[in-house]
C-alpha positions as CSV (number, residue, x, y, z in Angstrom):
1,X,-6.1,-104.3,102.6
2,X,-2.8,-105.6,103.9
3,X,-0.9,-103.1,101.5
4,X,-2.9,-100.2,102.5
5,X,-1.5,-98.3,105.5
6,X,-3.0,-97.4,108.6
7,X,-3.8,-93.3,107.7
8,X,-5.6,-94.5,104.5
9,X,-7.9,-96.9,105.9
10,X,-8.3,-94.2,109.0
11,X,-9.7,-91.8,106.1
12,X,-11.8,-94.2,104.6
13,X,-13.2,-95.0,108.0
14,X,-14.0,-91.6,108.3
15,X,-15.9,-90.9,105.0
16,X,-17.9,-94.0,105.6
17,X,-19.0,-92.4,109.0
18,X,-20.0,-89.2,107.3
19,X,-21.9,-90.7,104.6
20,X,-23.8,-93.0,107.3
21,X,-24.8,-90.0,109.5
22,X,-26.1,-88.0,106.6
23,X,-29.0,-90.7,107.0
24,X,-29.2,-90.8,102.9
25,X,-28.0,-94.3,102.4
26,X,-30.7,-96.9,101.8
27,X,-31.1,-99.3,104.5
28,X,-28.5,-102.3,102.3
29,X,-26.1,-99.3,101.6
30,X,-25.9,-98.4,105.4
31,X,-25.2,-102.4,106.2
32,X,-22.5,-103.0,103.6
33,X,-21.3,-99.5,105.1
34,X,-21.1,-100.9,108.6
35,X,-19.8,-104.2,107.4
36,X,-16.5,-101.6,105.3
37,X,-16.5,-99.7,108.6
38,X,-15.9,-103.1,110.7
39,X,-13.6,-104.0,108.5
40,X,-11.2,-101.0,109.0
41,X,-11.7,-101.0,112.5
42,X,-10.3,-103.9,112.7
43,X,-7.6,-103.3,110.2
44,X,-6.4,-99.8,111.9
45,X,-6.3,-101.8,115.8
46,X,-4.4,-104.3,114.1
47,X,-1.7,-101.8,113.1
48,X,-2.3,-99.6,116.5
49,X,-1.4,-102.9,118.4
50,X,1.4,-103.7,116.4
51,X,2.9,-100.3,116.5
52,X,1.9,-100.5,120.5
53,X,4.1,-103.9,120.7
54,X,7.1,-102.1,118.6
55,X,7.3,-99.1,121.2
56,X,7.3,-101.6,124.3
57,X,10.2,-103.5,123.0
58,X,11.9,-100.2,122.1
59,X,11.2,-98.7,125.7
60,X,12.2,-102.2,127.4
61,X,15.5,-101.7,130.1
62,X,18.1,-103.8,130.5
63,X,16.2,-106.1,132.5
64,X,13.6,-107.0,130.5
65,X,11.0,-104.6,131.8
66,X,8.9,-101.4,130.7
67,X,9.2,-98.7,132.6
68,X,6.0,-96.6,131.4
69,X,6.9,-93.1,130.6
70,X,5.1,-90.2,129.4
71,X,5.8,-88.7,125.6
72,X,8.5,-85.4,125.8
73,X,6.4,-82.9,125.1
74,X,7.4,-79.5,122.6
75,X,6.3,-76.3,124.0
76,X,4.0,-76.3,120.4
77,X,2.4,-78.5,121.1
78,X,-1.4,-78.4,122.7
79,X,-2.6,-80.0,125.6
């Protein structure tokens, strides 16, 4: 898992969700689901803190601190 990236595992994730509430796996299948869902989870915070820890250090002013500021935001874009 360490070489997959963050937006595959997020799609996996989400497949495994869909087939679980379909309600057609058997009750093992829904388990070793859970257990694959559990396991991204924890693979996608992982990278969600890391990149949260990379955008601190970027946003960090010359003393040290970090200032908390909101994303620019393009007139496309939706609120």
């Amino acid at each position: 898992m360490a070489k997959d990236k963050f937006e595959e595992a997020l799609k996996k994730l989400e497949e495994l969700v869909k087939k679980m509430e379909s309600g057609d796996l058997a009750l093992e299948d829904s388990l070793k689901a859970f257990e694959e869902g559990i396991r991204l989870i924890r693979f996608c915070t992982g990278k969600l803190d890391e990149a949260e820890r990379r955008v601190e250090i970027l946003i960090k002013d010359g003393q040290g601190n970090i200032t908390p500021a909101p994303f620019p935001r393009n007139e496309g874009d939706a609120v």
